[in-house]
N, C-alpha and C positions, 0 to 999 in steps of 0.2 A: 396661763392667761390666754384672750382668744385673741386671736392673729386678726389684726385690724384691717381690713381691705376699705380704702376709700376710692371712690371713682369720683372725677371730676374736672373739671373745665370750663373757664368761668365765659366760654361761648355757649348759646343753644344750638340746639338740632343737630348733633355730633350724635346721637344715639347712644348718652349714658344710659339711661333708663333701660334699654333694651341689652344692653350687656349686663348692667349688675342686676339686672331678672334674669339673665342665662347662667351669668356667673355663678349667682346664688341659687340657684335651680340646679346648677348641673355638679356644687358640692353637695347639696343635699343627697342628690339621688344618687349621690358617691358615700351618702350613709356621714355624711360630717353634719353636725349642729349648727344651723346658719340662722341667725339674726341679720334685722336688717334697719334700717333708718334714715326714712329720708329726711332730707334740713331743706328740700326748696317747700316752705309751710304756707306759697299760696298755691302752687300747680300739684304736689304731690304726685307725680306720675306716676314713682313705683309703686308707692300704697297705694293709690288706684290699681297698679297691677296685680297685686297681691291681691286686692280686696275681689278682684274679677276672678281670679283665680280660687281663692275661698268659697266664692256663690258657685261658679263653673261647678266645683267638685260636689258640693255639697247637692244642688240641685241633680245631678248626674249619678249621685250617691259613689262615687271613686275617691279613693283611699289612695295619692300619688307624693310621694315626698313632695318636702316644700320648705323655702325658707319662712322662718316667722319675722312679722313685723310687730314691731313698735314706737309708739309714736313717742317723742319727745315729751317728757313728765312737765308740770306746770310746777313753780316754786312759787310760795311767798313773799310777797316783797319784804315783808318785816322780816324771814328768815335770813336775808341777806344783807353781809357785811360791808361796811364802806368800801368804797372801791370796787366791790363784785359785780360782776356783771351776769345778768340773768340768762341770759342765750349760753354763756359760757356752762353756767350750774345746769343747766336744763340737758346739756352735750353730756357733762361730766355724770351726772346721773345716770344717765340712761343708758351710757356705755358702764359703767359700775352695775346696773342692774343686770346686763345681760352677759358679761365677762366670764360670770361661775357655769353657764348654762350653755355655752357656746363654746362652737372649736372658733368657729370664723364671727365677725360680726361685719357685717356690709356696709359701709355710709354713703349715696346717694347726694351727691351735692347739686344745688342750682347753678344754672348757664348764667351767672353775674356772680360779683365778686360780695359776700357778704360776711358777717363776721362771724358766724355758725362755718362756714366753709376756710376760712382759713384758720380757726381753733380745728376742725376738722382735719383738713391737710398735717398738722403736725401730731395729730396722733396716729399718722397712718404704717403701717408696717411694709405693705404695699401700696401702692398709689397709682392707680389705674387712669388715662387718659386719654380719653377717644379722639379721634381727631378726623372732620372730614378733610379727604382728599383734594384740598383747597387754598390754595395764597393764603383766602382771606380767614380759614382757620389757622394756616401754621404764622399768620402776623401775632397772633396770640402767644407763641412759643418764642420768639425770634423775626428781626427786622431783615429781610433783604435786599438785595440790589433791585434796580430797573427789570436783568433779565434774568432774577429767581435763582441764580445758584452763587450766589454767595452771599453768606450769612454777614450782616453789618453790626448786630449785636441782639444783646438777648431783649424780651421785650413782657408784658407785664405778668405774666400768668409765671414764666420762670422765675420771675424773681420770686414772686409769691412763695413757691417751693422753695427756694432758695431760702428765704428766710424761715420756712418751716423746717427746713433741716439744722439750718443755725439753733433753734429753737431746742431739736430733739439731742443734739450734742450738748450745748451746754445742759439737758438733764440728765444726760448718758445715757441715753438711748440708742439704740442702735440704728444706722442710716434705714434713710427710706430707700424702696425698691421701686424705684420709679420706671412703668413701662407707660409708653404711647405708644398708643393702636390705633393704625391707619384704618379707618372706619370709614363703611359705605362707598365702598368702590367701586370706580366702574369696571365694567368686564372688557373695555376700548385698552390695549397698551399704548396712549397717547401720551406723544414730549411730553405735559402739564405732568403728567403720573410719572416719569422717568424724573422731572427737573424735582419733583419733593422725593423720592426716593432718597436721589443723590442727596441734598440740602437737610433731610432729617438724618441721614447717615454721619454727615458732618456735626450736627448739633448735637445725636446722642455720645457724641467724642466730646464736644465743646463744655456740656453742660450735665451728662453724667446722667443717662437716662438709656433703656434696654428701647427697642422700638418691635413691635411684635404686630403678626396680620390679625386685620379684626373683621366684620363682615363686609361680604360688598352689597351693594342695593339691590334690595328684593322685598318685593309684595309680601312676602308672608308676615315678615314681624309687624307688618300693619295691621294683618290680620288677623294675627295672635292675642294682638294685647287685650280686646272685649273680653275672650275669654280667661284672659288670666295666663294663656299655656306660654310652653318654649318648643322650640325645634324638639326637644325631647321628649316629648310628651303624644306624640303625633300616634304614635304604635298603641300608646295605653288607651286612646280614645277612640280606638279601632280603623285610624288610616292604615291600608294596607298595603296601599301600592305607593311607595315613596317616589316623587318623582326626581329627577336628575340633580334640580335646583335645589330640593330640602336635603337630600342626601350631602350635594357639594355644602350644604349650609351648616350642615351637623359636622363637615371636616374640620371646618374654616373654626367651628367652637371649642373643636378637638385640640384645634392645636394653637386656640387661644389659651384654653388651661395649662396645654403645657409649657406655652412660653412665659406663663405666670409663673410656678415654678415656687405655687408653695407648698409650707412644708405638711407634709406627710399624705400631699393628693399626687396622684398618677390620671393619665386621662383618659384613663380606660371604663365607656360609656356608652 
């Protein structure tokens, strides 16, 4: 069966989209079968990405691994049995459809909290979550004090997980692998950056989560996304002189895969 990677967080602007188009881009070009799926069905960021990425290639005539997408299957109302709920068969489908055909399958969730994303949460095997270097993104995780280093309690997005992991035990499943990744950093080592270091060190103790570096702020994935591409893909479209920044950017990706840590990828890319 394929190993379920969901990415999400029910804040925007954290930079899922731009990770699970690296993620899924850089198991591909690891020669793995990647599906992909996004549920936020009014912004669709990634399948915009994808889709830039399909025109990029095709117009340029380049042949460059990629993940595939797929959009969420439409059901009959009449197909559906009392009680069912449609969001929920439209998930179940479409991860059934791509299960036999894929090592990994990607989900893409929306910055708010909707019922596609937490059926999604409890089918995740990993569960990816970006987080900017920010109070006002880690009050998402956990409540704290006045002066930011101590935790007062957990606050709504963990619970969420929390009850997706209740979910996946009572069907015997096996736990989720929950990492959050400090996203969009600055290059300043400023107190604010020291005081969430400490506070998320404490929480992935409190509440059972691995904490792994993600990117820090840079121009380039702004200007990637028209075309579809990733950090990886710079060499195959004939840049030849890397400079300092993309080089540091392709490490920082390096050694998100391998703090991910699943199974049968190495990060070697």
């Amino acid at each position: 069966m394929a190993h379920i990677i969901v990415v999400g967080n029910e804040k925007g602007g954290a930079g899922k989209s731009t990770v699970s188009m690296h993620v899924a881009t850089a198991l591909a070009r690891m020669g793995h079968r990647v599906g992909t799926l996004d549920l936020d069905l009014r912004q669709k960021t990634l399948a915009r990405y994808i889709t830039n990425r399909q025109t990029f290639l095709h117009n340029k005539r380049l042949d460059l691994p990629s993940p595939r997408y797929q959009d969420l299957p439409e059901v009959e109302q009449s197909s559906l049995k009392p009680g069912d709920n449609a969001l929920d068969q439209r998930l179940s489908m479409a991860v059934s459809d791509m299960e036999a055909d894929n090592d990994f399958i990607l989900i893409d969730c929306p910055g708010s909290h909707t019922r596609l994303s937490q059926v999604a949460h409890s089918l995740a095997d990993t569960l990816i979550t970006p987080l900017n270097d920010s109070f006002v993104d880690f009050d998402l995780l956990a409540h704290v004090n006045s002066d930011g280093d101590e935790i007062t309690g957990p606050s709504v997005y963990s619970e969420m997980v929390w009850n997706a992991r209740q979910l996946r035990a009572q069907a015997g499943l096996k736990p989720i692998d929950w990492i959050v990744v400090r996203n969009r950093l600055g290059a300043q080592n400023m107190v604010n950056k020291q005081k969430m270091q400490k506070v998320i060190d404490k929480l992935a103790k409190r509440i059972g989560f691995r904490a792994a570096p993600g990117f820090n702020e840079r121009v380039i994935f702004r200007e990637l996304f028209p075309r579809g591409l990733t950090l990886l893909d710079l060499r195959d479209i004939g840049v030849k002189g890397m400079n300092i920044s993309n080089v540091a950017a392709r490490q920082e990706l390096r050694e998100l895969i391998k703090s991910l840590d699943l199974p049968g990828v190495s990060a070697d890319f």
